[in-house]
N, C-alpha and C positions, 0 to 999 in steps of 0.2 A: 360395779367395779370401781376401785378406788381412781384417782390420779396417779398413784406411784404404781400401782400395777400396772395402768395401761401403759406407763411412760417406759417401763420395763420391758412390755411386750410391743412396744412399736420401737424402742432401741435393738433390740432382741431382730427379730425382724429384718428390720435396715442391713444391721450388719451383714446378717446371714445371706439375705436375699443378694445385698452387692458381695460381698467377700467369694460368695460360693462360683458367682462368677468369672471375676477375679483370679482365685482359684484354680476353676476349671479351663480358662483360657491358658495361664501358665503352664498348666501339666500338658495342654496339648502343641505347646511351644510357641503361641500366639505372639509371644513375646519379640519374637527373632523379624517378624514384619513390620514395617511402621504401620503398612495399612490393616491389618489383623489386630494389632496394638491398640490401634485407633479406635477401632471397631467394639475390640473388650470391654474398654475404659468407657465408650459411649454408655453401651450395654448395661455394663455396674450402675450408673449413676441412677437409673429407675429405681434401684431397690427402696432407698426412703419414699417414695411414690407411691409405692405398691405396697407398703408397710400403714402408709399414711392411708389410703381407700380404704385397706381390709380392717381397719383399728376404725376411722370413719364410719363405715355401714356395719362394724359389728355394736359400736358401743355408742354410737354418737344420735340413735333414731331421733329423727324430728327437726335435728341442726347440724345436718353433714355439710352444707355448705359453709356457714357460719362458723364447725368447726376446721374444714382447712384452709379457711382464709380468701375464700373466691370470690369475695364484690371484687366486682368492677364500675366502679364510681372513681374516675383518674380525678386527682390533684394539682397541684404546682408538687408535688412532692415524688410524683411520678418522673417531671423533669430531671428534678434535682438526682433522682434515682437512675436515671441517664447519665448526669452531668459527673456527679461523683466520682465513678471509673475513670472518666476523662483528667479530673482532678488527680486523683491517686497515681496513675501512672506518668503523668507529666513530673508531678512530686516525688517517683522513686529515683527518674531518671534524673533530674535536678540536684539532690541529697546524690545522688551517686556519682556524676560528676563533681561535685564539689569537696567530696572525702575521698575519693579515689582515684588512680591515676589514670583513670580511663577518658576518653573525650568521646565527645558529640559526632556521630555519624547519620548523615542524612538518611533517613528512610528509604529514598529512593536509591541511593546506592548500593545501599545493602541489597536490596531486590534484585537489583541489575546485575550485582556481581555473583548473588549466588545463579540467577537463573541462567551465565555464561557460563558455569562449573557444568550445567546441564545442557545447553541448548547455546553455543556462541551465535545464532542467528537470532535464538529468541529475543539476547541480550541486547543484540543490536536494535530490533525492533519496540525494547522498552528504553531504549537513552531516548527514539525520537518523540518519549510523550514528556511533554512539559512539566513540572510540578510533580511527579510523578510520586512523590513521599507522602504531600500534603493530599493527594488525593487516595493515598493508602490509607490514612488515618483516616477520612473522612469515609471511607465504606468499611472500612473495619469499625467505626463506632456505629453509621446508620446502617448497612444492610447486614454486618455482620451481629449489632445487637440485634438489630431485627428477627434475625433468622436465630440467635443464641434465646431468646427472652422467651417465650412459648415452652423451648425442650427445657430450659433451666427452670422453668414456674413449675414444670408436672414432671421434672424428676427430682429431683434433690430440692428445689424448694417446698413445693409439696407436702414434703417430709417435714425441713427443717424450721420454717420459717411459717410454715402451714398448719400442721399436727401438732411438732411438737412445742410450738408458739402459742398456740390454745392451749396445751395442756401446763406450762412454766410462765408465762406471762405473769400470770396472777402473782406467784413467789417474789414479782419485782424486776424491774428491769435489768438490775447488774448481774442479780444472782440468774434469770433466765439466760441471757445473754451470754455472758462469759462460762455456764454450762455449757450453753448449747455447741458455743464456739470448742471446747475442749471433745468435745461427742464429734462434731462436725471433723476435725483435725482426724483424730485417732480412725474413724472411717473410711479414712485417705489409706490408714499405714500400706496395707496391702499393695495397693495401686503404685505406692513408692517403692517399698521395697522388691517387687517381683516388677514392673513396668519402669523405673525410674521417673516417675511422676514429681517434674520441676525441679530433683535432685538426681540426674541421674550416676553423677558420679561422686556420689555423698549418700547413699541410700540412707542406711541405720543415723544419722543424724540427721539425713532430710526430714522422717517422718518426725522427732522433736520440734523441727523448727516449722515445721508443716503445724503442729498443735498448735504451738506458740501464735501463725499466722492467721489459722485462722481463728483464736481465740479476740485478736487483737479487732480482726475485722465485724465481729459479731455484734457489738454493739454497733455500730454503722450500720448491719445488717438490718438488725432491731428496732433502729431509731425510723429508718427507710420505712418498715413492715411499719409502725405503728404509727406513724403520722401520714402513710400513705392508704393506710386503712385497708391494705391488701397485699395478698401475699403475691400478687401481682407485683406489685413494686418492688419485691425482695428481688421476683426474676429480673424485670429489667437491669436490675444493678448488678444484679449477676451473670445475665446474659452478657452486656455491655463489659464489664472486665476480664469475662472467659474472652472476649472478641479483642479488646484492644491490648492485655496483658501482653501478647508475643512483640508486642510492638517496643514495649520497654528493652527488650535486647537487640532488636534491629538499631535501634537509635545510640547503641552504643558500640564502642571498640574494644576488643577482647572481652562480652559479657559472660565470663566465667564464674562459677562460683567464689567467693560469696559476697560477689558483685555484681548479682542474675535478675540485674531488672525489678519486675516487681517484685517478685519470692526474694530478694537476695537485700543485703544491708540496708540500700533505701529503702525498700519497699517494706520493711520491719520500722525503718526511722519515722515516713509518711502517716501510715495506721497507726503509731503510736500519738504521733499530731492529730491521725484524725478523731480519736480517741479522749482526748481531749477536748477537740469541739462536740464532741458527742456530749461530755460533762457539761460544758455551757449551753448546751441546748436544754436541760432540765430534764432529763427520760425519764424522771420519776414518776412525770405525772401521768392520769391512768391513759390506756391507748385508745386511740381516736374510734378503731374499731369493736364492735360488738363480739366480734367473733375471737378477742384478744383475750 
C-alpha cells in the first residue's frame, strides 16, 4: 500500500473513530453536564490512537514501533519539551496584557474567589496558604504534565505526531508540519462546534481559528518530535500545555474572547514568534529519529 492511501486511511479513521463519538455523546445530551462533557471530549481524543495501532499492525510488519515513534531514549529536548508550554503561555498572557485592556491577576486569587462562589469556607481555608498562585503553576506544569504526558502520547499523539509523522516527514518538514497542523485543527471542529471547545461563545469561527492555531503550533510540534527523536517528546509538550493552558485565563481580568489566554490574540501573537524560532532552528535537516 502506497503512503498516500495509508495517509487516507489513518485520516479516514481518526476522524470517524473521534467524530462518531463526539457525535454520539451530543445526541445523548452529554453536552448540558460539565462532567459528561468532560468525559466525551476525553473519550474522542483516542480515536487518532486507535487509527494509529490498527494502520501500524496492519501495514507497518516488522517496524511498528519505529513506525509510531516509541524510543524512549530522553534528550535535553525532552526538557525543552516541558519547558516550552511554560514559555508559550507566559508569552500569551504578556502579548495580552500589553495590547489589551485587561491586567494581571494573581493566580491565587482567582482560585480563592471562584472557590467562595462555591464553598465561602473553602475560600477562607485557601487565603491561609501562602503563595498560593505560584504553587498552582507549579503542580499544574509538574504533576499535571505528569499525569497529562502518557494519555496525550497514546491518544492524539499517537496518531498525529506518531503515525502520521512517519508517514509525511519524509515530504519535508514545512509541508509535513503545517499539514498535519490544518488535519489536527479541522478534527477539533466537532468538539467546538457541539461542546464549545476553547470557543464557547464563538462556535462557527472558533473551529477557523482552532485550524489557524493549531497549524501555527505544528511546526513547534514537529521540531519537539524530531530533535527529540520521539513521539514521546511531542506528549510531554502537549501534555504540559493541555495542564498549564487554563492558567493563561486565571492570570487575567475579564479573559473573554478574543482576549482567552492561550487560544485567544496572544496566544495566536506567541506561536506565531514561536514560529519563527522554529525557522532559525533549521528543521530542514533530516530528523534525528529513524522512525521519522
Amino acid at each position: 500500500m502506497t503512503t498516500t492511501q495509508k495517509s487516507i486511511l489513518f485520516l479516514a479513521l481518526s476522524l470517524v473513530l473521534t467524530w462518531v463519538v463526539v457525535f454520539g455523546a451530543w445526541a445523548m445530551g452529554w453536552q448540558a453536564s460539565p462532567q459528561t462533557a468532560t468525559l466525551a471530549l476525553a473519550l474522542s481524543m483516542f480515536g487518532p490512537a486507535i487509527a494509529a495501532l490498527i494502520c501500524a499492525f496492519a501495514f507497518e510488519k516488522g517496524r511498528r514501533v519505529e513506525a509510531l515513534g516509541l524510543s524512549f531514549k530522553p534528550n535535553w529536548w525532552w526538557l525543552l519539551a516541558w519547558l516550552i508550554p511554560l514559555a508559550l503561555a507566559a508569552g500569551a498572557v504578556a502579548f495580552t496584557l500589553l495590547l489589551s485592556g485587561r491586567t494581571y491577576v494573581d493566580i491565587g486569587t482567582t482560585i480563592i474567589a471562584a472557590a467562595e462562589q462555591q464553598d465561602p469556607a473553602q475560600g477562607a481555608q485557601l487565603r491561609d496558604i501562602p503563595h498560593l498562585g505560584l504553587i498552582t503553576i507549579a503542580a499544574s506544569a509538574i504533576i499535571g504534565g505528569l499525569i497529562n504526558t502518557p494519555i496525550l502520547t497514546f491518544s492524539e499523539e499517537l496518531g498525529w505526531r506518531g503515525y502520521l509523522h512517519h508517514l509525511w516527514r519524509p515530504a519535508g518538514f514545512w509541508r509535513a508540519s503545517l499539514a498535519t497542523g490544518v488535519v489536527w485543527g479541522i478534527w477539533h471542529a466537532p468538539a467546538i462546534l457541539l461542546f464549545g471547545l476553547n470557543y464557547p461563545e464563538n462556535r462557527e469561527l472558533g473551529v477557523a481559528l482552532f485550524v489557524v492555531w493549531c497549524t501555527l503550533l505544528s511546526p513547534i510540534m514537529t521540531l519537539v518530535r524530531d530533535r527529540g527523536g520521539s513521539v514521546w517528546a511531542a506528549g510531554i509538550l502537549h501534555g504540559t500545555a493541555n495542564a498549564v493552558g487554563g492558567l493563561t485565563l486565571a492570570a487575567l481580568s475579564a479573559p473573554g474572547f478574543p482576549w482567552n489566554g492561550i487560544v485567544g490574540i496572544g496566544g495566536f501573537l506567541v506561536l506565531a514568534l514561536g514560529v519563527v524560532g522554529v525557522a532559525l532552528a533549521r528543521p530542514t535537516l533530516a530528523p534525528r529519529s529513524s522512525g521519522a
